[in-house]
Steps between C-alpha positions, in 0.01 A plus 500: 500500500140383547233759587163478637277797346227575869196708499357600873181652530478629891142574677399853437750699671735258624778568193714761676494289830649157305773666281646653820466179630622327216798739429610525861505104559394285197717594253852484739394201581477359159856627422644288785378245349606602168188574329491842316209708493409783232248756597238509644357782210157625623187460292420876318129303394442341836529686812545134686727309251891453440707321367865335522750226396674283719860352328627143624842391365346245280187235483669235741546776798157657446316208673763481805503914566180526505447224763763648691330840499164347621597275717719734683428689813430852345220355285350274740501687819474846353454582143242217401221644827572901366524484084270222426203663659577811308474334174154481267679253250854420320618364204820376413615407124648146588454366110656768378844454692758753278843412453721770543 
């Protein structure tokens, strides 16, 4: 398994709002397409942060699930307009990939 280590920082407040979100339609939608996703674990430092990891199979399906995801209809007519104005910044440990 490869896995993606993600850090979100939301706008001041906005946390609660996009894990419901995220929980409730993100993360089924990534299992259908057979990603996995551990977490999200909530910041204790910063009131604004979390974290997760999101699994793919192995390195030659990470590239094709994740186009799938984004270039489906949940992201582009409905997820993209509500999380990404939410967000302050995110990271995601792509160099790092772990083997598992």
């Amino acid at each position: 398994m490869i896995i993606e280590m993600r850090t979100y920082k939301t706008k001041p407040g906005c946390r609660s709002q996009f894990l419901e979100i995220f929980r409730r339609k993100s993360i089924p939608a990534h299992a259908e397409i057979g990603m996995k996703i551990l977490g999200p674990f909530l910041s204790i430092e910063e009131t604004d942060t979390f974290f997760f990891m999101r699994g793919f199979p192995d390195l030659a399906s990470r590239e094709p699930m994740k186009a799938k995801f984004y270039g489906g209809e949940l992201w582009k007519d409905e997820l993209e307009n509500v999380l990404m104005p939410m967000l302050d910044k995110y990271e995601v440990v792509a160099d790092g990939l772990i083997r598992w």
